[in-house]
MDTraj code that builds the backbone (N, CA, C; nanometers):
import mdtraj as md
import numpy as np

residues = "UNK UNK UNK UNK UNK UNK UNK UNK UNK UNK UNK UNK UNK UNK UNK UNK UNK UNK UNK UNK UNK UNK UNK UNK UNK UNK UNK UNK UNK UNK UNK UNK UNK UNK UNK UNK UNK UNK UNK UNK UNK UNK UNK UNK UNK UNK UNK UNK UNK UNK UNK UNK UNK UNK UNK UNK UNK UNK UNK UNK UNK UNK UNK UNK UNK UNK UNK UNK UNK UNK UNK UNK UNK UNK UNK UNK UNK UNK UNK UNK UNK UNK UNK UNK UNK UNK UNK UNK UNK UNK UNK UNK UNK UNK UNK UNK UNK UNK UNK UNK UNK UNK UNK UNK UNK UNK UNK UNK UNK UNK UNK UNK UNK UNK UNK UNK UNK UNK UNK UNK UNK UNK UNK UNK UNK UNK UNK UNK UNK UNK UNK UNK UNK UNK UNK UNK UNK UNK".split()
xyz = np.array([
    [-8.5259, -17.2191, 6.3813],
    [-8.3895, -17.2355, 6.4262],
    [-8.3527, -17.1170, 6.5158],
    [-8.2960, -17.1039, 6.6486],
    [-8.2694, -17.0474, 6.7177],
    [-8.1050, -17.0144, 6.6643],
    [-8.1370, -16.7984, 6.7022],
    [-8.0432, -16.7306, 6.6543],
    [-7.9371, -16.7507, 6.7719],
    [-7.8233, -16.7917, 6.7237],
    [-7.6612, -16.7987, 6.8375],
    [-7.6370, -16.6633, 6.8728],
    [-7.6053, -16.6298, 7.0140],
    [-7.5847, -16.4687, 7.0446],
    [-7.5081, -16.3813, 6.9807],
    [-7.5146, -16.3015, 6.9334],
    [-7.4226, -16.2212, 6.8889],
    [-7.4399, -16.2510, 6.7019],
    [-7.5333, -16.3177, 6.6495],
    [-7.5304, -16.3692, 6.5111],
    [-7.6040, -16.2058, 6.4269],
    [-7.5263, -16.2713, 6.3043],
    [-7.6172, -16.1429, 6.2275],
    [-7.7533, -16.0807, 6.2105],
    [-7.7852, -16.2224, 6.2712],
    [-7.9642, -16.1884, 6.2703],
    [-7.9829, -16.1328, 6.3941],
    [-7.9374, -16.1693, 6.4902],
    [-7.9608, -16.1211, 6.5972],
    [-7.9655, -15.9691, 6.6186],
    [-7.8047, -15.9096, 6.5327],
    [-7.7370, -15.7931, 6.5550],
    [-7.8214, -15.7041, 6.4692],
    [-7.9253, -15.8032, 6.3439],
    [-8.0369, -15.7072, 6.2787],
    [-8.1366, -15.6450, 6.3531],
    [-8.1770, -15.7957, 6.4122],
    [-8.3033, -15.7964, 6.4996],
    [-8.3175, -15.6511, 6.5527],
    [-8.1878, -15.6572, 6.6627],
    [-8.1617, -15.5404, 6.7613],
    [-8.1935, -15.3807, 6.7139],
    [-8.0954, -15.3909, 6.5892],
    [-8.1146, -15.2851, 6.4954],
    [-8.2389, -15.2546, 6.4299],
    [-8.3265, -15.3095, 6.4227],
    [-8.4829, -15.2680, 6.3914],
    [-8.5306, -15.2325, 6.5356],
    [-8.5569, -15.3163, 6.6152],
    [-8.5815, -15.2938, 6.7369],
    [-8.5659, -15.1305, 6.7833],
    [-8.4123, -15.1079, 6.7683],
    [-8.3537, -14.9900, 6.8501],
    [-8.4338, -14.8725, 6.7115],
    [-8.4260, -14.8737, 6.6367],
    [-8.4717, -14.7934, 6.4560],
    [-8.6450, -14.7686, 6.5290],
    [-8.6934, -14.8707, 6.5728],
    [-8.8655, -14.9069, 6.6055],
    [-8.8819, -14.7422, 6.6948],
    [-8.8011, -14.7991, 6.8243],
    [-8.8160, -14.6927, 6.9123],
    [-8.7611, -14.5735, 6.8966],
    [-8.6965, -14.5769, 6.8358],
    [-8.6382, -14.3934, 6.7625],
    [-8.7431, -14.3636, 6.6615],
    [-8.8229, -14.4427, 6.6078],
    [-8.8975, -14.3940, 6.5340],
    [-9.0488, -14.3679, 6.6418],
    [-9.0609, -14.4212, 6.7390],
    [-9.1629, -14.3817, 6.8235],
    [-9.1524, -14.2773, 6.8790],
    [-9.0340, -14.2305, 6.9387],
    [-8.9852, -14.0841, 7.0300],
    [-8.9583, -14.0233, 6.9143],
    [-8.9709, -13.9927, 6.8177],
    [-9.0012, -13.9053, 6.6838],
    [-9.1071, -13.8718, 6.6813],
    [-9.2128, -13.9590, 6.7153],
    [-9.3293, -13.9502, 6.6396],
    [-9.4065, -13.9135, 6.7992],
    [-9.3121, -13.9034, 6.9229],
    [-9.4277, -13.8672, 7.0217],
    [-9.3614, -13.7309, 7.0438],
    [-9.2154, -13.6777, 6.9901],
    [-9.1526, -13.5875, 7.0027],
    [-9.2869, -13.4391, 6.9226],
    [-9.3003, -13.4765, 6.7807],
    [-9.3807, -13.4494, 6.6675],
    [-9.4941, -13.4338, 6.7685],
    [-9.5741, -13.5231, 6.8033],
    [-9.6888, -13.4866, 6.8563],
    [-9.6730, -13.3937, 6.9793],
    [-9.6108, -13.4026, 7.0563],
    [-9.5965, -13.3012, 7.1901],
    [-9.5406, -13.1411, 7.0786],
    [-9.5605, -13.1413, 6.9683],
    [-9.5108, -12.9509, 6.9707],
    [-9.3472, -12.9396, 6.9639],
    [-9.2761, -13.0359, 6.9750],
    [-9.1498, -12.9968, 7.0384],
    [-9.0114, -13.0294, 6.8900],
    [-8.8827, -12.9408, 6.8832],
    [-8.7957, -12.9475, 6.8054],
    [-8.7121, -13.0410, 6.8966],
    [-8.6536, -13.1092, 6.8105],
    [-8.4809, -13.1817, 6.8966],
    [-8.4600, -13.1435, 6.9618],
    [-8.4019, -12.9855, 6.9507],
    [-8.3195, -12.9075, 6.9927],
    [-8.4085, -12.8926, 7.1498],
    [-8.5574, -12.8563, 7.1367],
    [-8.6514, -12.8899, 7.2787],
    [-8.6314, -12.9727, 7.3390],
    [-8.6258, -13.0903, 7.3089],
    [-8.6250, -13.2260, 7.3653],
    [-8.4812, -13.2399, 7.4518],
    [-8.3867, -13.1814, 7.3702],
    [-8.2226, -13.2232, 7.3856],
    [-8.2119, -13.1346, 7.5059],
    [-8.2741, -13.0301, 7.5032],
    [-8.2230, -12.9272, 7.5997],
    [-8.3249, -12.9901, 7.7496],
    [-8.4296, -12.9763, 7.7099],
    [-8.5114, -13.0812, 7.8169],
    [-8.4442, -13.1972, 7.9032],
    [-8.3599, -13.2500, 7.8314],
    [-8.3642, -13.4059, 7.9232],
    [-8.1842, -13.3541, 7.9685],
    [-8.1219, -13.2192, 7.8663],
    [-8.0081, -13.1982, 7.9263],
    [-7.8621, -13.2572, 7.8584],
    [-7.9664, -13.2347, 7.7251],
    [-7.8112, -13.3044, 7.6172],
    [-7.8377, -13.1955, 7.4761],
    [-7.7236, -13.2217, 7.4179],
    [-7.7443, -13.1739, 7.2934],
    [-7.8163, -13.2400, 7.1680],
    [-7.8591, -13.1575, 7.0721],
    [-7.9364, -13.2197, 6.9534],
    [-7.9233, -13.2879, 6.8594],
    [-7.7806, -13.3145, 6.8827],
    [-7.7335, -13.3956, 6.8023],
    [-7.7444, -13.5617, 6.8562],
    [-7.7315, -13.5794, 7.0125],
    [-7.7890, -13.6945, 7.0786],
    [-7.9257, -13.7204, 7.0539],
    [-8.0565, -13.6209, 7.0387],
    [-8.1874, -13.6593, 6.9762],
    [-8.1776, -13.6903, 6.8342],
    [-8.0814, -13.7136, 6.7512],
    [-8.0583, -13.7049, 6.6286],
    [-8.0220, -13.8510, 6.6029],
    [-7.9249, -13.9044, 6.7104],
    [-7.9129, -14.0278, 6.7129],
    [-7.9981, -14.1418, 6.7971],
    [-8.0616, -14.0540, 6.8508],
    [-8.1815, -14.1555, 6.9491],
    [-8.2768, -14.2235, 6.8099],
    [-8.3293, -14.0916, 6.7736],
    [-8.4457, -14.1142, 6.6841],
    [-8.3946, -14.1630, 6.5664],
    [-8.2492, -14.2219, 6.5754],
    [-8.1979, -14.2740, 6.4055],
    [-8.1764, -14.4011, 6.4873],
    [-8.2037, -14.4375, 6.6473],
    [-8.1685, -14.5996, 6.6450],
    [-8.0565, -14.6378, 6.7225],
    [-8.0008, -14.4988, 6.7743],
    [-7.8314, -14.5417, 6.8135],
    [-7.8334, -14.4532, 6.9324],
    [-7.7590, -14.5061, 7.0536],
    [-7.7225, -14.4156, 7.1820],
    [-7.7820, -14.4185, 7.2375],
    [-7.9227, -14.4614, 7.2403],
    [-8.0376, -14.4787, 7.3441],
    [-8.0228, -14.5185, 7.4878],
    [-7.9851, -14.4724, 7.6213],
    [-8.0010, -14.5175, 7.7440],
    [-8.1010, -14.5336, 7.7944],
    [-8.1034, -14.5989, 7.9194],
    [-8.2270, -14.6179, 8.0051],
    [-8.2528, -14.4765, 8.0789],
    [-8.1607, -14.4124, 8.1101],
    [-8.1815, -14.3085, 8.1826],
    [-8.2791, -14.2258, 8.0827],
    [-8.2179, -14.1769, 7.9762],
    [-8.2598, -14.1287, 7.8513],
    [-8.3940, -14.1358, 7.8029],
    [-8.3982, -14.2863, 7.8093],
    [-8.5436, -14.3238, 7.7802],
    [-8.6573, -14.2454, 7.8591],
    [-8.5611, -14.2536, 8.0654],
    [-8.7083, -14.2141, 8.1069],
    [-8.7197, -14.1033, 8.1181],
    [-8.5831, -13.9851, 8.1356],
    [-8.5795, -13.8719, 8.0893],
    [-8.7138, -13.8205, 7.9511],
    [-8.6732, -13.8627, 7.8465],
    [-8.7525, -13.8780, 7.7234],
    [-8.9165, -13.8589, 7.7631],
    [-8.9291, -14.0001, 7.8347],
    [-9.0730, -14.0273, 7.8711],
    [-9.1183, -13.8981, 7.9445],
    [-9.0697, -13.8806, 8.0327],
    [-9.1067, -13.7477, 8.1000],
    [-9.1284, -13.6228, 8.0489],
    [-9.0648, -13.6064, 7.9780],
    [-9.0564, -13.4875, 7.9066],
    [-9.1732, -13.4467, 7.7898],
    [-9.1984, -13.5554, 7.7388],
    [-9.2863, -13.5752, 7.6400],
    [-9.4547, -13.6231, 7.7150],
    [-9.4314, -13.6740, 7.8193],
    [-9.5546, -13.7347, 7.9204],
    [-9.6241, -13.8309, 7.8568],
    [-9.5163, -13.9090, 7.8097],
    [-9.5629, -14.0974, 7.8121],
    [-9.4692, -14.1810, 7.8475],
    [-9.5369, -14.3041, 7.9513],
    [-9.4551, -14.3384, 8.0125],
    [-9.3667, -14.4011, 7.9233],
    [-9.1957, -14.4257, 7.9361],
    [-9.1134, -14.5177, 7.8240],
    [-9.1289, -14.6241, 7.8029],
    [-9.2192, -14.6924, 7.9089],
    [-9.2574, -14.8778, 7.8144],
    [-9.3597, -14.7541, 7.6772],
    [-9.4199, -14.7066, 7.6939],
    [-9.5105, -14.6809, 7.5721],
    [-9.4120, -14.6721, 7.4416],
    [-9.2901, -14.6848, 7.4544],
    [-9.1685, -14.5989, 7.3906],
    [-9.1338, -14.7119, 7.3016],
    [-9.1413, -14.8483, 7.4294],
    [-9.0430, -14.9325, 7.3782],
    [-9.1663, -15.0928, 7.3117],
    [-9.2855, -15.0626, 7.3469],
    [-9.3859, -15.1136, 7.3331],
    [-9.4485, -15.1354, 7.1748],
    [-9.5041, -15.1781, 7.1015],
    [-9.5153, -15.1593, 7.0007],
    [-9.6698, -15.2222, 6.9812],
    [-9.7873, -15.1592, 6.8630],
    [-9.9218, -15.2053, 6.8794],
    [-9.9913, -15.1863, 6.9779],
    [-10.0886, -15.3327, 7.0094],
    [-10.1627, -15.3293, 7.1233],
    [-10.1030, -15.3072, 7.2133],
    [-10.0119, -15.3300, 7.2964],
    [-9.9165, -15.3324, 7.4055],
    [-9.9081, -15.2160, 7.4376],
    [-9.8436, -15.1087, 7.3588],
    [-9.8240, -15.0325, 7.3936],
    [-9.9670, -14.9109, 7.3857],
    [-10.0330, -14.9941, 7.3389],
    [-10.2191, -14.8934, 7.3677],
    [-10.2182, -14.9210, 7.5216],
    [-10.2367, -15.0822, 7.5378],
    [-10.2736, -15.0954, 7.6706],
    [-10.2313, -15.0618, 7.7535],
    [-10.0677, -15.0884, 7.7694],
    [-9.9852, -15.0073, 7.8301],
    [-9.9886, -14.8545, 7.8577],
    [-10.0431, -14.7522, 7.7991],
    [-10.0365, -14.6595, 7.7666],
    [-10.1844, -14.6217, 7.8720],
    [-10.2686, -14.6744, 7.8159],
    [-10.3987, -14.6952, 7.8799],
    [-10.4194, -14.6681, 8.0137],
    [-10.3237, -14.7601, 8.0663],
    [-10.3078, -14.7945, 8.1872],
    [-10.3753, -14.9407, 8.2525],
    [-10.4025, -14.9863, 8.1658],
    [-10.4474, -15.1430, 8.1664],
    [-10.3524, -15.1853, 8.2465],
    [-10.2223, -15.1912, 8.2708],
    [-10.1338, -15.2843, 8.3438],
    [-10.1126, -15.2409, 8.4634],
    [-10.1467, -15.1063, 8.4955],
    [-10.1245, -15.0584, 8.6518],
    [-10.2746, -15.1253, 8.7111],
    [-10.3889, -15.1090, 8.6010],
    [-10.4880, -15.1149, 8.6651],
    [-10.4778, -15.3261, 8.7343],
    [-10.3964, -15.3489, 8.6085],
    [-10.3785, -15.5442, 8.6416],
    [-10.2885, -15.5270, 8.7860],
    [-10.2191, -15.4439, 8.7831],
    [-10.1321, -15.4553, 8.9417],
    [-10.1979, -15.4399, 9.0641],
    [-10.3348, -15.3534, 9.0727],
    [-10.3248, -15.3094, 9.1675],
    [-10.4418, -15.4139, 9.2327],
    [-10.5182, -15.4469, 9.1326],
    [-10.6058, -15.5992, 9.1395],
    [-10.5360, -15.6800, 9.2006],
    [-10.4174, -15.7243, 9.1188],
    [-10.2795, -15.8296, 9.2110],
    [-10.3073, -15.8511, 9.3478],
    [-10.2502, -15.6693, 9.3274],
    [-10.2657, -15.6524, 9.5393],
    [-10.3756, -15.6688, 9.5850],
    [-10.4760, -15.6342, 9.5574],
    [-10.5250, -15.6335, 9.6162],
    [-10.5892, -15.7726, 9.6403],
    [-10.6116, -15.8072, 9.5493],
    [-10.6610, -15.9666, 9.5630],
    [-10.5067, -16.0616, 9.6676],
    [-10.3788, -16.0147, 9.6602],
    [-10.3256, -16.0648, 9.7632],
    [-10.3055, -16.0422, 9.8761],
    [-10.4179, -15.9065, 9.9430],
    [-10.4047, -15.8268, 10.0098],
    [-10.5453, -15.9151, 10.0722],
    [-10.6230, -15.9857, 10.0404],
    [-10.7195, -16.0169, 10.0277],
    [-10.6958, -16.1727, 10.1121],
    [-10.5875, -16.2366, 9.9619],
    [-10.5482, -16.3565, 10.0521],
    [-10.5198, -16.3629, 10.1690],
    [-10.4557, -16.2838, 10.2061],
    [-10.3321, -16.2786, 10.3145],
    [-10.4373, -16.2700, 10.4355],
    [-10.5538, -16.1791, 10.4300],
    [-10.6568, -16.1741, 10.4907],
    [-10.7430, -16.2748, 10.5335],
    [-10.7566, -16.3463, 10.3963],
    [-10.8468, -16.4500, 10.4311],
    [-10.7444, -16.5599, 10.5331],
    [-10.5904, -16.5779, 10.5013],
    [-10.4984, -16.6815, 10.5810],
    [-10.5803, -16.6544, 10.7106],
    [-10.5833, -16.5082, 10.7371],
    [-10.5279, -16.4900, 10.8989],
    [-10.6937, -16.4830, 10.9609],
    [-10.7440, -16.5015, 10.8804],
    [-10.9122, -16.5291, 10.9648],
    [-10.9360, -16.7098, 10.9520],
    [-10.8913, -16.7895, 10.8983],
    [-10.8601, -16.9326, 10.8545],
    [-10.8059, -16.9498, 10.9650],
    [-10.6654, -16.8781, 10.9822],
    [-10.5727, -16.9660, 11.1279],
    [-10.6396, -16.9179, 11.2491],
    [-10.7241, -16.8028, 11.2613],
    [-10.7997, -16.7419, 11.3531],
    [-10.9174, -16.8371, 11.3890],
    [-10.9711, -16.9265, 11.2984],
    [-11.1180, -17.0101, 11.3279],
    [-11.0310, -17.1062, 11.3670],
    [-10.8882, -17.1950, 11.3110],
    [-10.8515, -17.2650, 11.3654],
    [-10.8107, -17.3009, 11.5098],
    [-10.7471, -17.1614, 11.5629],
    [-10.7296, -17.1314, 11.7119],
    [-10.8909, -17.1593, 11.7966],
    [-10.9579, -17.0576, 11.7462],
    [-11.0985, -17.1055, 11.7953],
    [-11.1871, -17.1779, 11.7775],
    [-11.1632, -17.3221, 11.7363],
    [-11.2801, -17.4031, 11.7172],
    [-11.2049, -17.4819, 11.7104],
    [-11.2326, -17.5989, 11.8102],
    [-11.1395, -17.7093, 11.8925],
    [-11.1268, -17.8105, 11.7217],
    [-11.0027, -17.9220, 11.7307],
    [-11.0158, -18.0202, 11.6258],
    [-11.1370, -18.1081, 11.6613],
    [-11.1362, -18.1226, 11.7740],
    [-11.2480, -18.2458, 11.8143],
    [-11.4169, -18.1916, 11.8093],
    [-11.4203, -18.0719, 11.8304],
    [-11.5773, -18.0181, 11.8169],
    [-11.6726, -18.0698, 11.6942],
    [-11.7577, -18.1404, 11.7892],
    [-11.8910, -18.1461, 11.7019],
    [-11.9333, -18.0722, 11.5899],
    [-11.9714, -18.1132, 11.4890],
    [-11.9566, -18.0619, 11.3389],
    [-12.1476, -18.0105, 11.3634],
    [-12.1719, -17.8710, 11.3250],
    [-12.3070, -17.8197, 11.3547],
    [-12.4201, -17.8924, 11.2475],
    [-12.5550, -17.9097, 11.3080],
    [-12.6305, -17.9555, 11.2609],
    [-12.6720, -17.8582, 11.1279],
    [-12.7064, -17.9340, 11.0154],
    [-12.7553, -17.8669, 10.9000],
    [-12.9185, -17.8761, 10.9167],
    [-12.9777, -17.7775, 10.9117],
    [-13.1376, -17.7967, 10.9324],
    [-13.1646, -17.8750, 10.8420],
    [-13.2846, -17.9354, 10.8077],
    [-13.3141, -18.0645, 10.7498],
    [-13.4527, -17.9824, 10.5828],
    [-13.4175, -18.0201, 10.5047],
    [-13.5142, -17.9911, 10.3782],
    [-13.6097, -18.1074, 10.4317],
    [-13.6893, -18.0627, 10.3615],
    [-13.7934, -18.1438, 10.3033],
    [-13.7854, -18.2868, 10.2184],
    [-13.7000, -18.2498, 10.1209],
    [-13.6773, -18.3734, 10.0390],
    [-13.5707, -18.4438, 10.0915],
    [-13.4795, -18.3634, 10.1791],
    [-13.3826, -18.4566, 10.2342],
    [-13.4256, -18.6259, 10.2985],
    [-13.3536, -18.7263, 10.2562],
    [-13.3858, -18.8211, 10.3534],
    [-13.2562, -18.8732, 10.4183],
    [-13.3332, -18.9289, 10.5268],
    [-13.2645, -18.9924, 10.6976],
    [-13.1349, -19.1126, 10.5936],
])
top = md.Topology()
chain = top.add_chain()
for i, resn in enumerate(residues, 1):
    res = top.add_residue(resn, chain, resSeq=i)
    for name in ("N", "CA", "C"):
        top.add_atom(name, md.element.get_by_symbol(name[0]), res)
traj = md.Trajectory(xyz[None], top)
């Protein structure tokens, strides 16, 4: 059954969600060496705002990437959870982007050598002979 906006489950949902990622920038805060009070002064707030990040509450986007920076992981890793955020982290998804391009960097290439044979090779031209096998027959 699909939750109606704004429903209690929903407003839980959120609240684990937001709890998830305060508990991740805790735990990458912890690993980088660093106190609140580091972090808070870092991104340019007080410690009592890292107090409520990492309890779930007040979290911005700015914040987030402030955060990320500071600590040197990017904030999807923040907001990511499990595999996702390994791969993510990894760099698996920059490495899927740049494939993207390039493979559309590729297409775009192949268009313009396609409309290029089209310009040069009349509609009506004789279709080239295929040399002949052996087993081929007449």
């Amino acid at each position: 059954m699909k939750e109606k906006p704004g429903s209690a489950e929903e407003s839980e949902g959120q609240d684990r969600f937001l709890k998830h990622v305060g508990e991740r920038i805790r735990a990458a805060r912890r690993r980088a060496g660093l106190k609140q009070t580091d972090l808070a002064s870092a991104i340019g707030a007080k410690q009592p705002y890292i107090v409520a990040v990492e309890a779930g509450e007040n979290l911005t986007l700015k914040s987030l990437a402030r955060i990320g920076a500071v600590l040197g992981v990017h904030p999807m890793t923040l907001l990511l959870e499990g595999e996702l955020a390994v791969a993510f982290d990894s760099g698996l998804f920059d490495r899927m982007r740049d494939l993207l391009c390039r493979a559309t960097q590729a297409s775009d290439q192949l268009a313009g050598l396609l409309r290029l044979l089209h310009v040069l090779i009349p509609e009506n031209a004789p279709e080239p002979e295929r040399p002949s096998r052996p087993n081929d027959s007449p």
